[in-house]
Backbone as CSV, one residue per row, in Angstrom:
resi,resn,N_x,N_y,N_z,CA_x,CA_y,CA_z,C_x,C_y,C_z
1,UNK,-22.876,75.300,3.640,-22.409,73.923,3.631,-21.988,73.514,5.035
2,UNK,-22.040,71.949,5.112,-22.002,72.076,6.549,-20.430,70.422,6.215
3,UNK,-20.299,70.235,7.655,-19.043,68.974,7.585,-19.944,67.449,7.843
4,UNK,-19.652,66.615,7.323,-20.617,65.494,7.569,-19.228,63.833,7.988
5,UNK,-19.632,63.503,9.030,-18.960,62.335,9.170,-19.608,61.121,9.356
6,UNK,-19.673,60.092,8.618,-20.374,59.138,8.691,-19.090,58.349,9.600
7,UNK,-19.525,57.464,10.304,-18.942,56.519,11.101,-19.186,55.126,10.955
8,UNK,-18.442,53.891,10.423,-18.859,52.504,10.129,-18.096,51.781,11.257
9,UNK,-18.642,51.245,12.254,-18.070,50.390,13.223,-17.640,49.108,12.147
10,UNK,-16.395,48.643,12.797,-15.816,47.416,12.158,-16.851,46.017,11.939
11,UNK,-17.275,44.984,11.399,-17.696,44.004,11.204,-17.130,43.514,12.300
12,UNK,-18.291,42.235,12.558,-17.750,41.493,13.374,-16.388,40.311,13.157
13,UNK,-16.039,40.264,14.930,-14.655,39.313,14.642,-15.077,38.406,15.615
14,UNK,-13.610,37.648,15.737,-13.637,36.501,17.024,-13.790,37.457,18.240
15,UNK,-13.208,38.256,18.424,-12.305,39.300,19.609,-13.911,39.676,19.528
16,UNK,-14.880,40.297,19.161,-15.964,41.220,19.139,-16.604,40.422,19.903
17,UNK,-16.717,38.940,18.964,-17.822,37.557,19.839,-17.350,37.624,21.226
18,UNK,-16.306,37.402,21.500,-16.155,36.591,22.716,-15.640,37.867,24.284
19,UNK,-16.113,39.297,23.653,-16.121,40.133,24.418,-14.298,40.363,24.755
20,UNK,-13.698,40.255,23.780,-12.325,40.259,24.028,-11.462,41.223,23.578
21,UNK,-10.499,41.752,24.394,-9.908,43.179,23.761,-9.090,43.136,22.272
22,UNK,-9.301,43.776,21.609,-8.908,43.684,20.399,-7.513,42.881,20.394
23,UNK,-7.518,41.563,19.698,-5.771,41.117,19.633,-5.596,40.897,17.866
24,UNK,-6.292,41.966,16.865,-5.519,42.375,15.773,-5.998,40.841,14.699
25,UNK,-7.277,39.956,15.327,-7.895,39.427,14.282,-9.048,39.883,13.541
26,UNK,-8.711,38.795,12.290,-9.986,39.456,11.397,-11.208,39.663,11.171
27,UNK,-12.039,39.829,10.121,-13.485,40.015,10.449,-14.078,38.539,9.761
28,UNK,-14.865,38.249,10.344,-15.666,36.786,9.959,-16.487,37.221,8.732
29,UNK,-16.763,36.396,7.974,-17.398,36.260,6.984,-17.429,37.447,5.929
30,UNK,-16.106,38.087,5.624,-16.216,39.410,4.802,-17.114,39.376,3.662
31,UNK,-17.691,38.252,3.354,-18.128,38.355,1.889,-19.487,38.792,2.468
32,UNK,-19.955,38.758,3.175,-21.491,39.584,3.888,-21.428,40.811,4.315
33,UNK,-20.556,41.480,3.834,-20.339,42.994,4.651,-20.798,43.695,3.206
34,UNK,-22.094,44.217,3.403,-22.749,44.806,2.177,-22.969,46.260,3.018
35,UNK,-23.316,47.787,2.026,-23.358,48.764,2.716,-23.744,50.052,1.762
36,UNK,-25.005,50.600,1.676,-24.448,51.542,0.702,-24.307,52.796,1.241
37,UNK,-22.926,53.546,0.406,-22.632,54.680,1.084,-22.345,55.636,-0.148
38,UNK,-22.404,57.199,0.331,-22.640,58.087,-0.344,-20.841,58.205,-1.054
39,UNK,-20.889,58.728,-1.701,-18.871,59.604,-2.408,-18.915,60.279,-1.000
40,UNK,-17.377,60.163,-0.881,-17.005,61.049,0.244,-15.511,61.709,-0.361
41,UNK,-15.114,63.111,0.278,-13.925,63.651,0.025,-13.275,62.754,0.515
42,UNK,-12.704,62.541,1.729,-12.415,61.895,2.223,-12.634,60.385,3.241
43,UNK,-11.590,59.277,3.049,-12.127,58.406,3.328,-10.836,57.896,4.728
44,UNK,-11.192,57.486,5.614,-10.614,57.062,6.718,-10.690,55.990,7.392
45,UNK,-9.710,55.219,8.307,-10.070,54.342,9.368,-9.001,54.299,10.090
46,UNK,-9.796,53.623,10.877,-8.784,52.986,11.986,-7.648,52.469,11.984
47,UNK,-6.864,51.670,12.467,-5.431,51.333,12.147,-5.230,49.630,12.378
48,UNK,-6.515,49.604,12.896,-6.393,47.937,13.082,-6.523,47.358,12.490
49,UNK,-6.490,45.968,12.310,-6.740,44.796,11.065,-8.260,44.713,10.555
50,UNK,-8.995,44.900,11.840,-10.624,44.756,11.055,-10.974,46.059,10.773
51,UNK,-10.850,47.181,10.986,-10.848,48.398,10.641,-10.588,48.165,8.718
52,UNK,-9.062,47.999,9.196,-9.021,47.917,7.382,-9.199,46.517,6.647
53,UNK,-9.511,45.684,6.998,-10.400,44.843,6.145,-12.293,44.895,6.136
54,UNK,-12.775,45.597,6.759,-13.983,45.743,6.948,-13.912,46.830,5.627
55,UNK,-12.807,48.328,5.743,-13.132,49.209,4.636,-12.721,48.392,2.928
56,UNK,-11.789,47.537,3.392,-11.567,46.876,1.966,-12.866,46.164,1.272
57,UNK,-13.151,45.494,2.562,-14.655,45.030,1.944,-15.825,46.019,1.308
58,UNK,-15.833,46.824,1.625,-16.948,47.733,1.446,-16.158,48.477,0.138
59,UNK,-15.347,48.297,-0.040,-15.129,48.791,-0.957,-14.380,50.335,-1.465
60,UNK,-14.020,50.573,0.278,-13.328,51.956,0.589,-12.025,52.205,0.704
61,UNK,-11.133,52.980,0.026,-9.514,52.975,-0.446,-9.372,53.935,1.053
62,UNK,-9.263,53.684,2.126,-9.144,54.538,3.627,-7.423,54.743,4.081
63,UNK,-7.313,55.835,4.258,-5.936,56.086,4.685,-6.250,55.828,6.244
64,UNK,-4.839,54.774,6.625,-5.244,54.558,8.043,-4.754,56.163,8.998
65,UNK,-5.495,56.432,10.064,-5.534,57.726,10.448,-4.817,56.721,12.061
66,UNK,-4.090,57.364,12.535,-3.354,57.135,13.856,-4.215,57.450,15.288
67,UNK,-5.210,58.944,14.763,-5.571,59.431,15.916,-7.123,58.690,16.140
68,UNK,-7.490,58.006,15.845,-8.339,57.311,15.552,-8.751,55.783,15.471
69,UNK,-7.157,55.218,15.927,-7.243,54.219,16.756,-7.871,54.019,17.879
70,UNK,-8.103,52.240,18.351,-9.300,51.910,19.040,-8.341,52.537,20.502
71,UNK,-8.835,52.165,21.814,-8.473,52.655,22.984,-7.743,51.432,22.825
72,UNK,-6.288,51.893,23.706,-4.565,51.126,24.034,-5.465,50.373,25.482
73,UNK,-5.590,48.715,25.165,-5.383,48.205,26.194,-4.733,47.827,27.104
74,UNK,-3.319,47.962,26.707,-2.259,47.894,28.133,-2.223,46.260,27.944
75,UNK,-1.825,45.622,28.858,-1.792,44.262,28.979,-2.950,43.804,28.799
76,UNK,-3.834,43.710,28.695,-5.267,43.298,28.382,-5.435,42.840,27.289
77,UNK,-4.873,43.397,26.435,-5.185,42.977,24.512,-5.116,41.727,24.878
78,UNK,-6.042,40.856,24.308,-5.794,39.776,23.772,-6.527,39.222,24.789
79,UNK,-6.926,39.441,26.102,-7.759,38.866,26.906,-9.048,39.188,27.250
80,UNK,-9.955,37.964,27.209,-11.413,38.619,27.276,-11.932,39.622,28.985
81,UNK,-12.845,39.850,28.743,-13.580,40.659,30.150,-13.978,39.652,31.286
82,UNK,-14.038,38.103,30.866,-14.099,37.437,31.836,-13.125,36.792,32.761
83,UNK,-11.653,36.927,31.780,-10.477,36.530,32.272,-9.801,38.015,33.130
84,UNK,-9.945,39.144,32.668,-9.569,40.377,32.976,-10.625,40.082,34.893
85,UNK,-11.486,39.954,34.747,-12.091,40.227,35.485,-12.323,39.383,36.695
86,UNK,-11.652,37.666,36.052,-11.516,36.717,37.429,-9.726,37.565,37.862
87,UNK,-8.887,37.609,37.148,-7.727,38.171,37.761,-7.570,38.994,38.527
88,UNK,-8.026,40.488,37.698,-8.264,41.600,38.192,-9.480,42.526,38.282
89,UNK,-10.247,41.798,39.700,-11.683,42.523,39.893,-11.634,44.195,39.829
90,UNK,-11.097,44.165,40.997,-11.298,45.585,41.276,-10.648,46.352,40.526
91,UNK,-9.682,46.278,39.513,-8.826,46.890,38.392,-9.828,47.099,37.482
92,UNK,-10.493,46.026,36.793,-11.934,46.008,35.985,-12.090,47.345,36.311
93,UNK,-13.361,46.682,37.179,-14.033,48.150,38.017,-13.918,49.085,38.122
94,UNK,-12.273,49.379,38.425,-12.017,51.056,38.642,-11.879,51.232,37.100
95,UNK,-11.513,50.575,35.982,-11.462,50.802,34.250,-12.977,51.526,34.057
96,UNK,-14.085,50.298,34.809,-15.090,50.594,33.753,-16.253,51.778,34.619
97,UNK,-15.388,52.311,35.472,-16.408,53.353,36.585,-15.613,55.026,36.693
98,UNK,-13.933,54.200,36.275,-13.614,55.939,36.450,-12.738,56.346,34.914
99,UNK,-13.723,57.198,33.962,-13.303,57.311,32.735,-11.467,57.838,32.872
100,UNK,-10.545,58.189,34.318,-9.369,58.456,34.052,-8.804,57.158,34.431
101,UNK,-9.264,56.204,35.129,-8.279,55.222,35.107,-7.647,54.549,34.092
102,UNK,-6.322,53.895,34.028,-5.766,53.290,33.159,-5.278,51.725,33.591
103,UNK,-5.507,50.770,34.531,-5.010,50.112,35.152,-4.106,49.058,34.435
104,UNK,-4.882,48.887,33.586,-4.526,47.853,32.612,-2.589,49.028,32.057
105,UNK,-2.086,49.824,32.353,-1.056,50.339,31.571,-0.987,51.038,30.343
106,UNK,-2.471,50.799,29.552,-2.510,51.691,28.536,-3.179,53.170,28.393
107,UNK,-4.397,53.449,27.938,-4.607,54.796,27.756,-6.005,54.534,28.730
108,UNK,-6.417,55.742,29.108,-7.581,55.876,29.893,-9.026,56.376,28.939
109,UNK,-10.162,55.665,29.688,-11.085,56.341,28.449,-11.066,58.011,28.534
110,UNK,-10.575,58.766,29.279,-10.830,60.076,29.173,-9.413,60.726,28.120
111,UNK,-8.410,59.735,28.144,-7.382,59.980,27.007,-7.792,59.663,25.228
112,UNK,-8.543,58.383,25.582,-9.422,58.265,23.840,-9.980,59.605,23.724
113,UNK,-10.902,59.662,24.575,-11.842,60.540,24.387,-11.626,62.018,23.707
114,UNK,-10.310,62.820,24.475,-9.520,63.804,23.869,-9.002,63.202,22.887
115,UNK,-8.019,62.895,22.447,-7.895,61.827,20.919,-8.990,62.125,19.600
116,UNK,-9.808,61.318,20.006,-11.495,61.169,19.075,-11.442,62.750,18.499
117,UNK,-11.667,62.964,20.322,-12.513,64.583,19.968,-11.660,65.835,19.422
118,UNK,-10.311,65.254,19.224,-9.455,66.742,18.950,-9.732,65.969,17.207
119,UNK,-9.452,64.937,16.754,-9.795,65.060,15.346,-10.878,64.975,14.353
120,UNK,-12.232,64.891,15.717,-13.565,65.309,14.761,-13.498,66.800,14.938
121,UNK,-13.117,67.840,15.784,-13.104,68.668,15.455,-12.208,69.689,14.582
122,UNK,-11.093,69.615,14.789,-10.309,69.820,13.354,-11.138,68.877,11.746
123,UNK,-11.298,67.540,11.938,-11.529,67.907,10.821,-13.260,68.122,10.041
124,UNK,-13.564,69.159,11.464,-15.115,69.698,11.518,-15.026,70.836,10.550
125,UNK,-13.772,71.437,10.505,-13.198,72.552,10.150,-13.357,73.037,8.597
126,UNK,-13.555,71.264,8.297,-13.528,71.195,6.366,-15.189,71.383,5.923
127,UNK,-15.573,71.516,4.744,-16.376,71.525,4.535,-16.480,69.848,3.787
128,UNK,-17.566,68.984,3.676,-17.740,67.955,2.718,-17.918,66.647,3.601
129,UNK,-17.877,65.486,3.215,-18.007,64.518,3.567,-16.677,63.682,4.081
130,UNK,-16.918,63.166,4.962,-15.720,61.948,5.736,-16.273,60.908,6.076
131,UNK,-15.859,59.268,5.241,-16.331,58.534,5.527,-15.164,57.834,6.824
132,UNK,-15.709,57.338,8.025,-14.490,56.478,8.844,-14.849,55.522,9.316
133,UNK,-14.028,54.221,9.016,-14.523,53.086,9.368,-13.856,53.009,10.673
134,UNK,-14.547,52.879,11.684,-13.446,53.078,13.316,-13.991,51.854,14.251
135,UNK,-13.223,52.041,15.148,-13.181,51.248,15.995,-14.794,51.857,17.507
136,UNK,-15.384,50.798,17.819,-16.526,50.860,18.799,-16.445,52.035,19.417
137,UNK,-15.321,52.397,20.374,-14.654,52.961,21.437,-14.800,53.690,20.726
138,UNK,-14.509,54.190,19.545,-13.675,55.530,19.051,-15.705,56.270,18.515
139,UNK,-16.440,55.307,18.023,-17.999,56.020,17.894,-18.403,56.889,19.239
140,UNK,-18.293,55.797,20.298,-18.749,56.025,21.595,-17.938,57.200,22.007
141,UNK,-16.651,57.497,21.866,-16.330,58.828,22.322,-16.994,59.983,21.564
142,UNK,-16.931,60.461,20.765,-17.697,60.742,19.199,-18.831,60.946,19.537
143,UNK,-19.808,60.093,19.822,-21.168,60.586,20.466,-21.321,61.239,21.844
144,UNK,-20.160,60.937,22.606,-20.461,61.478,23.965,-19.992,63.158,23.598
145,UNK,-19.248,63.132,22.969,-18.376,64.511,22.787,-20.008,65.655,21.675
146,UNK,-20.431,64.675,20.523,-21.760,65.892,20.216,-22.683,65.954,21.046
147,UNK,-22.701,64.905,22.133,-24.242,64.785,22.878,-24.145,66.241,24.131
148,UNK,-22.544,66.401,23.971,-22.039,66.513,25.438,-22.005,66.165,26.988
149,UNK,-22.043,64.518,26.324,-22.848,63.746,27.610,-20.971,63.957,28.376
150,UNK,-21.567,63.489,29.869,-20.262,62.658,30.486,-19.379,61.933,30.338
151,UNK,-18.260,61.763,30.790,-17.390,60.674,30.125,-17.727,58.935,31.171
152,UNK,-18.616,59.771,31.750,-18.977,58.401,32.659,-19.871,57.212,31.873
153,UNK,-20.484,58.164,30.714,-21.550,57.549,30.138,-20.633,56.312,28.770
154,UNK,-19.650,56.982,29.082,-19.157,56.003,27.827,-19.578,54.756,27.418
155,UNK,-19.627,53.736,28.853,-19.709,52.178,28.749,-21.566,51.893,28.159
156,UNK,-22.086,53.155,28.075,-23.724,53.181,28.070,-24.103,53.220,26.705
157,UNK,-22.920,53.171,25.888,-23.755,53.259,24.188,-22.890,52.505,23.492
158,UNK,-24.072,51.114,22.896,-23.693,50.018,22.314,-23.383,50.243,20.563
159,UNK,-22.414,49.697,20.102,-22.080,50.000,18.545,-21.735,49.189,17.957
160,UNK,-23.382,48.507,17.597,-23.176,47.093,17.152,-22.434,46.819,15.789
161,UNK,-21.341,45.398,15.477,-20.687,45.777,14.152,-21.577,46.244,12.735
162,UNK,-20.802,46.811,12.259,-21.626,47.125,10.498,-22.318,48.704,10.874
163,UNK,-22.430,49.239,11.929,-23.408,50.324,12.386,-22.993,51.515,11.771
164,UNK,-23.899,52.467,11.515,-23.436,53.585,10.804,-23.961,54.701,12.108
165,UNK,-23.185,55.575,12.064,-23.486,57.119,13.075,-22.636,58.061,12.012
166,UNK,-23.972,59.069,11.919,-23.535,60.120,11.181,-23.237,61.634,12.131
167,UNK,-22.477,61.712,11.688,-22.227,63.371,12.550,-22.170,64.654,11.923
168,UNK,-23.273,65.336,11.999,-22.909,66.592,11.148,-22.780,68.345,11.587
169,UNK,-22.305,68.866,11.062,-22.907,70.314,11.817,-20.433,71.006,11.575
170,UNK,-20.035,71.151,13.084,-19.001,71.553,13.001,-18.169,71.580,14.358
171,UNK,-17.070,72.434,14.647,-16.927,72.337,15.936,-17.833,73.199,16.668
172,UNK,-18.392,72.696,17.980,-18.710,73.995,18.713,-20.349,73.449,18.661
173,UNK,-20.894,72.968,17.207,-22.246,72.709,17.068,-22.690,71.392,16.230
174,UNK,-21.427,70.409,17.018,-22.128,68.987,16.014,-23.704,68.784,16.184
175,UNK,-23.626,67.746,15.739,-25.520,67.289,15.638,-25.121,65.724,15.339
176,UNK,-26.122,64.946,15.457,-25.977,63.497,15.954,-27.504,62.893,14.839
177,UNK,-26.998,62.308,13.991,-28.372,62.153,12.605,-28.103,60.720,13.045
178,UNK,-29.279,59.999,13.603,-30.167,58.521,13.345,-30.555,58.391,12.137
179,UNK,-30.620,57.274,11.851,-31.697,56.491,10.678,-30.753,56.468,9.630
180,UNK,-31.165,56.704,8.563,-30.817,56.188,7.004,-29.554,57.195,6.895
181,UNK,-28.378,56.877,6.511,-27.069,57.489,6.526,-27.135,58.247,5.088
182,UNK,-26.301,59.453,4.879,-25.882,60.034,3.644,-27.010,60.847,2.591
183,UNK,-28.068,60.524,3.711,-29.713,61.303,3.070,-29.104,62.901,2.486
């Protein structure tokens, strides 16, 4: 038997449209969030508002998980990448080029990244299914960590809303399954 994690990026929001750091609104049009997914032992998400209204929609009873929140924007929440970026150019920049910076005051992508990756692997540990509805950031660490890509590569893999990434295998030997989820 092996550990299987399916991953559901949140539905789209306002904050998603307008390229803006998460400021804790909801998902547009919930009554279109259709999905079919396999029984899982366990069911999970994120801690944010579209996190858990995206799993309500779908129809998933998810205990919100802490470690598995989206990346801490620091003063940024709530402001888009174009306002971040007429203010603070070169702050941007050093965010989106050096996975330890934190400029913005909150967490650095190389701090998600440990985060993500210490609780897909503990809970690689189980045998069975985990469904988690998470946040963009939190897929993208997640794939860089089975690919064993760089942490440079982070900003390089898009996770469009509604998206499913399955992860299977364990610690030490995830595996990264495309296409049709829960086969």
């Amino acid at each position: 038997m092996t550990c299987r994690v399916i991953l559901i990026a949140p539905a789209m929001t306002p904050s998603l449209r307008r390229a803006r750091f998460d400021d804790g609104d909801s998902i547009e049009k919930p009554e279109a969030v259709a999905m079919s997914l396999p029984a899982a032992g366990e069911v999970v998400r994120s801690p944010s508002v579209r996190c858990r209204e995206t799993a309500a929609t779908l129809g998933l009873d998810a205990s919100a998980e802490p470690e598995l929140s989206g990346l801490d924007a620091g003063r940024w929440r709530g402001r888009t990448l174009e306002e971040v970026g007429t203010a603070e150019a070169d702050a941007l920049l050093q965010w989106l080029t050096d996975p330890g910076a934190a400029p913005h005051g909150g967490e650095s992508v190389r701090e998600l990244c440990a985060r993500v990756t210490g609780w897909l692997d503990r809970t690689g540990l189980a045998i069975g299914r985990t469904i988690a509805v998470v946040e963009p950031e939190v897929v993208r660490a997640m794939v860089l960590h089975v690919l064993g890509a760089p942490e440079t590569a982070f900003w390089r893999v898009d996770v469009p809303p509604l998206s499913a990434t399955e992860i299977t295998g364990g610690p030490g030997r995830w595996n990264l399954r495309l296409g049709q989820v829960g086969g």
